[in-house]
Structures are given as structure tokens and as C-alpha cells.
C-alpha positions in Angstrom: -32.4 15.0 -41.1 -31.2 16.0 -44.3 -28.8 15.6 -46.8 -27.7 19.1 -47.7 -26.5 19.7 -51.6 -22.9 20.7 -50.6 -22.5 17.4 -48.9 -23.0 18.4 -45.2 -25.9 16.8 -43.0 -28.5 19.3 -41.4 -30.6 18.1 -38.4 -33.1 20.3 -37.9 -35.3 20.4 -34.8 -39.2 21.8 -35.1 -40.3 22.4 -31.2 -44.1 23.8 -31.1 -43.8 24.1 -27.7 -41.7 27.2 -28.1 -42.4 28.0 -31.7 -38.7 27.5 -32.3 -36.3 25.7 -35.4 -33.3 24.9 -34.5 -30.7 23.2 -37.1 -27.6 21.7 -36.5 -24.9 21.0 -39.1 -22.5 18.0 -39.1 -19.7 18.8 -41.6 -19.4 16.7 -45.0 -16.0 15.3 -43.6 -16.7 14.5 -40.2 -15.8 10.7 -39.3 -18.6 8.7 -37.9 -19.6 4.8 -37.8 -21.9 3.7 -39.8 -25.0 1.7 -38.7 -25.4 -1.8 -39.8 -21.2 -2.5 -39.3 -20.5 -0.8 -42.8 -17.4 0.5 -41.3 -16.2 4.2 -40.8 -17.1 7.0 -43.6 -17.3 10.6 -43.7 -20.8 11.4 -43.0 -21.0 13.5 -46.5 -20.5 9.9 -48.3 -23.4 7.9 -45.8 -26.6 9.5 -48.0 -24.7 7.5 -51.5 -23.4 4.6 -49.5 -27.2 4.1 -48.3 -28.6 4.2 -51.7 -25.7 1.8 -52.9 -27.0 -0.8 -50.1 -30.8 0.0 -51.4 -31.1 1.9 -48.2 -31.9 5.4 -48.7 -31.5 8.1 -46.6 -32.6 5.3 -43.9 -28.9 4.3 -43.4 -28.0 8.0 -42.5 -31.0 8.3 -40.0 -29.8 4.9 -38.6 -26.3 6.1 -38.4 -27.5 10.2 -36.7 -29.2 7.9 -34.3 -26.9 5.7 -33.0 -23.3 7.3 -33.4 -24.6 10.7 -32.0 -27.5 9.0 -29.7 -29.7 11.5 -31.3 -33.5 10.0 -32.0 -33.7 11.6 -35.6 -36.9 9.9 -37.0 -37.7 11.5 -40.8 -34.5 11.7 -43.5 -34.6 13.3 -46.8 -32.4 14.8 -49.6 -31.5 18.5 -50.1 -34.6 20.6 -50.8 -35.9 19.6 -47.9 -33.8 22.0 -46.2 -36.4 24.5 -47.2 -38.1 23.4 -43.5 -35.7 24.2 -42.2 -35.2 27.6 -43.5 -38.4 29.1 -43.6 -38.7 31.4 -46.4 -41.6 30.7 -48.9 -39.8 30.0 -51.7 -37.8 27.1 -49.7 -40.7 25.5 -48.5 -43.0 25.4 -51.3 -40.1 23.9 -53.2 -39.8 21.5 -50.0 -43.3 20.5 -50.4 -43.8 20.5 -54.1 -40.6 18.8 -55.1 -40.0 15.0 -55.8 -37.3 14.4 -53.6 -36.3 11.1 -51.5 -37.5 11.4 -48.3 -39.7 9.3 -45.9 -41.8 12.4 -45.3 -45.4 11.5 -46.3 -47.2 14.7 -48.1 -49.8 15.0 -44.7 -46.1 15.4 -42.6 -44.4 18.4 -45.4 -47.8 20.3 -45.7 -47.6 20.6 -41.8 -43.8 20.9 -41.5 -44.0 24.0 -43.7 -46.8 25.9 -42.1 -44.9 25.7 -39.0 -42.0 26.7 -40.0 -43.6 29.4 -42.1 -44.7 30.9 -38.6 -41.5 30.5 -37.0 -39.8 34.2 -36.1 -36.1 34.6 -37.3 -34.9 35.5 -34.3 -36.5 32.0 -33.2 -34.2 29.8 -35.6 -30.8 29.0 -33.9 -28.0 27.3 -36.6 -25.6 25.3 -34.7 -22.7 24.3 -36.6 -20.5 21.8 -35.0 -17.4 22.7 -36.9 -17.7 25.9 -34.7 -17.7 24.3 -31.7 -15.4 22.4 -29.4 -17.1 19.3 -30.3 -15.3 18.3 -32.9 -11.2 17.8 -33.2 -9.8 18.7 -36.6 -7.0 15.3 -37.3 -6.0 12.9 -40.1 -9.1 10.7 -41.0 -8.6 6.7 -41.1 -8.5 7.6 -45.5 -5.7 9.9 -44.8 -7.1 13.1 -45.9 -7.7 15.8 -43.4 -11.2 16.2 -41.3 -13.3 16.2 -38.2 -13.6 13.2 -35.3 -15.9 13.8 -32.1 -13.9 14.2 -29.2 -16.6 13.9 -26.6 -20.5 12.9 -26.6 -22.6 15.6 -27.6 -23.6 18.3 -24.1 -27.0 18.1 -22.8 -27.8 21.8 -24.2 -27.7 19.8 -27.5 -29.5 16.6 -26.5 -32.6 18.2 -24.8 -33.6 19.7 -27.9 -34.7 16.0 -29.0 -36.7 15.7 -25.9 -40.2 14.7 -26.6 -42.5 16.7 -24.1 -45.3 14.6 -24.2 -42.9 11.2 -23.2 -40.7 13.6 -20.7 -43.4 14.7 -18.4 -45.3 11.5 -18.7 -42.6 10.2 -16.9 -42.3 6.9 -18.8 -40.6 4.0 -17.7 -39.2 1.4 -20.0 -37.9 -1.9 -20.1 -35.4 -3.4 -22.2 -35.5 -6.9 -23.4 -32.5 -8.2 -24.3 -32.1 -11.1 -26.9 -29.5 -9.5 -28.9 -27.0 -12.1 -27.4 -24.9 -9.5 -27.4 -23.3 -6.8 -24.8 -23.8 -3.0 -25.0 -26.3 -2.9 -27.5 -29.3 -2.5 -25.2 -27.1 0.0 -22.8 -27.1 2.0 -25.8 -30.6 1.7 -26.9 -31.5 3.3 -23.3 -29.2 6.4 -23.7 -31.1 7.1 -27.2 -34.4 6.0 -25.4 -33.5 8.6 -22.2 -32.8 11.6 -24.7 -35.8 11.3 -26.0 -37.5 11.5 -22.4 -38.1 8.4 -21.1 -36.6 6.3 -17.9 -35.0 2.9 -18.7 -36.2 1.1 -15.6 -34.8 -2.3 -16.3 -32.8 -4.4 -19.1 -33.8 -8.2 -19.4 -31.3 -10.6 -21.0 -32.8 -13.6 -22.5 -32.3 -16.0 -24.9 -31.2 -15.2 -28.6 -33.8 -14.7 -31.1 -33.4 -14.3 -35.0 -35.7 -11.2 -34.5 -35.2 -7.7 -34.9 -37.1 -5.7 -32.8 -40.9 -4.8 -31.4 -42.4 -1.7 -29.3 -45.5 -2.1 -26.6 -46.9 0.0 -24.5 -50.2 1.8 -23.0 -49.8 5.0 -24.7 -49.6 4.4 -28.4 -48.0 7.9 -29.0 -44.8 6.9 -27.4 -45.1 3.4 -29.0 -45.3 5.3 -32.3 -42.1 7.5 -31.3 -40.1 4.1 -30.1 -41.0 2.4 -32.9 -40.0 5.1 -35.7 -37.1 6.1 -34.2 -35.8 2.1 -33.9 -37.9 1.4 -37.2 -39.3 -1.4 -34.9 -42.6 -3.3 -35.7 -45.3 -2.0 -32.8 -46.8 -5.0 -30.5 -50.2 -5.5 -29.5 -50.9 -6.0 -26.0 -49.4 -4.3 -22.5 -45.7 -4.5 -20.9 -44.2 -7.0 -18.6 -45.1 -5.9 -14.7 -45.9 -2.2 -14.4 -43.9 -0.7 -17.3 -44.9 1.7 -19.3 -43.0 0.5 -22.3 -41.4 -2.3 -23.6 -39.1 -2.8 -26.7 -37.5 -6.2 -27.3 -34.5 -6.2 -29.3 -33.3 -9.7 -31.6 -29.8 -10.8 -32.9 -31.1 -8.8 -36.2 -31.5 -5.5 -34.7 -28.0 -5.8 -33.1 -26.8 -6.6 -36.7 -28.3 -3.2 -38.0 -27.3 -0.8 -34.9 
């Protein structure tokens, strides 16, 4: 996810599967809420409201992830848009730049070889002002701009699909000690885009926690964990899941 210069947000999607890059575009005034219950803002104003609550691009990756239900994992500000590009000038400036961006160096050098072998006629742009996703109206600050009307289709959600979680056919359960309703029904839509099966939500007791990933295979613990920034467990899951993520009164504060 990135934070484009003119104030837009790209999402760009690198599938090696296919050898394709696709990026999406969420217009600079498009009204979304804001992770952590910091109210509604134009998504072009989320990257500075972040950095004002010491935050980073982390509160715009929270805020991609659960407004849209999309399981964006690695944020970062404007030349890293060269990734998504492609052209060699973009990407060494993607690499080579100091930028803020929870990219490590290992994770740019790799993003940019890929994409430096990606066709053009492989790179899709999706810009949802084109679309009939979005409803032009009066914001909430009275200045004109976009609301979603509807969730986002599947053509757009399978793209964050990750193959080795989908055809693993992972199961997951949900331990609920949020104290709180809805929060873990929406944790298992972002969890089911991203491949896996929520077989089960738990409620239990309150906890002044925030959140922790188990699991047998440690890639999809890894995923989990990123994509909820969740501390990863030692040990297995409860019965004969294949994940588990427990969820406290401190992650519900933050989603």
C-alpha cells in the first residue's frame, strides 16, 4: 500500500503465480473509517493523521484492512510506487530512496526484480473512481467526494488470495475475548479473503490483550500475524484447527 504524492492511495498486488501486478487506486477524497475509532477522514489525509498519532503509514494499512476487508500487509510513502510501475528508473529510486515504509531492504530488492520482469500487458490499473463502486455525494466535512456504496466484488477480493493458505484449505478458529460483538465476524471476512475457512468463533472472557496467532504451518501464522500485526504463539490450536488467533479488549480498541 502506498501513499501516492498527489494524495491518492495505491494498492498494488504482486501475484508470482501468474507473473502479474495489479494496482488499485482509492481516490484522495474517498470517505472511509479510520482504524483505532479516529473517526471518519478522507483516505488522502489517513498517511498525516497516522504520523500525527506516531503511527506511520501503519494506521493507513490498519484502516485498507479493515474498512475495505482487504489483508494489505506492507505500507510505504510515494516512491514506492516505483513497484508498482515497473520501469527501471522507478524502481531503483524505490529501492535506493529513504522513504517510510515497513519494507525491510531483503523485501524491495525482491519486489523490484519481480516487477522488473512483469510484461505490460500483465499490469492491470484499477481505479475505483472509474467504477460503480464508489458514489460521488457531500462528505460528512461538506466538501464534495466519494463514499462506498457496496463491499468491494469478488473479482477484486481474489486478487488478495494467498495460494499457498487457499489450497491448503486452512481452517481457523476465532477466539473471542474482545467483549465485544462483530469484531471477530469481521476478522473472519478479512481472514476468508485471504483464503482460509473460519471454522468456529469462541467467546470467552475479557482480556486486556490484544491479539496472538498459532498454528502448524508457520507460513500462514506469519501471514495472520502481519496482516493483524499480532504477536505469533508457540504451540498448536485448540481441537483439530489449523489456526488459531485470539483476539483481546486491545485489539478491538485498534480495529
Amino acid at each position: 500500500m502506498v501513499n501516492k504524492k498527489d494524495g491518492d492511495v495505491l494498492i498494488a498486488v504482486f501475484n508470482p503465480v501468474v507473473n502479474e501486478v495489479t494496482s488499485i487506486t482509492i481516490p484522495k477524497n474517498t470517505q472511509l473509517k479510520v482504524a483505532r475509532q479516529l473517526g471518519t477522514w478522507r483516505a488522502g489525509s489517513v498517511w498525516q493523521l497516522g504520523e500525527n498519532e506516531d503511527l506511520e503509514g501503519r494506521l493507513l494499512q490498519e484502516t485498507i484492512t479493515y474498512h475495505l476487508k482487504l489483508p494489505v500487509i506492507a505500507w510505504a510513502d510515494s516512491p514506492a510506487e516505483g513497484f508498482a510501475n515497473g520501469g527501471l528508473v522507478a524502481l531503483v529510486k524505490a529501492v535506493s530512496l529513504p522513504y517510510k515504509t515497513n519494507l525491510k531492504m531483503g523485501d524491495r530488492i525482491k519486489l523490484a526484480f519481480f516487477s522488473f520482469g512483469v510484461k505490460n500487458f500483465k499490469r492491470e490499473e484499477i481505479n475505483l473512481a472509474e467504477t460503480k463502486l464508489l458514489k460521488k455525494t457531500r462528505l460528512i466535512d461538506g466538501e464534495e467526494g466519494f463514499v462506498l456504496i457496496s463491499g468491494l466484488p469478488a473479482s477484486i477480493l481474489a486478487l488478495f488470495s494467498d495460494i499457498e493458505i487457499s489450497q491448503k484449505d486452512v481452517s481457523v478458529l476465532i477466539r473471542n475475548a474482545t467483549g465485544k460483538k462483530g469484531v471477530p465476524e469481521q476478522v473472519g471476512e478479512i481472514i476468508e479473503v485471504l483464503g482460509a475457512k473460519v471454522a468456529a468463533i469462541k467467546k470467552e472472557e475479557s482480556e486486556k490483550f490484544d491479539c496472538m496467532v498459532l498454528g502448524k504451518d508457520q507460513k500462514a501464522v506469519e501471514k495472520l500475524a502481519q496482516v493483524f500485526s499480532c504477536e505469533k504463539g508457540k504451540g498448536l490450536p485448540s481441537g483439530s484447527f489449523d489456526l488459531e488467533i485470539k483476539i483481546g479488549e486491545e485489539f478491538a480498541r485498534r480495529f
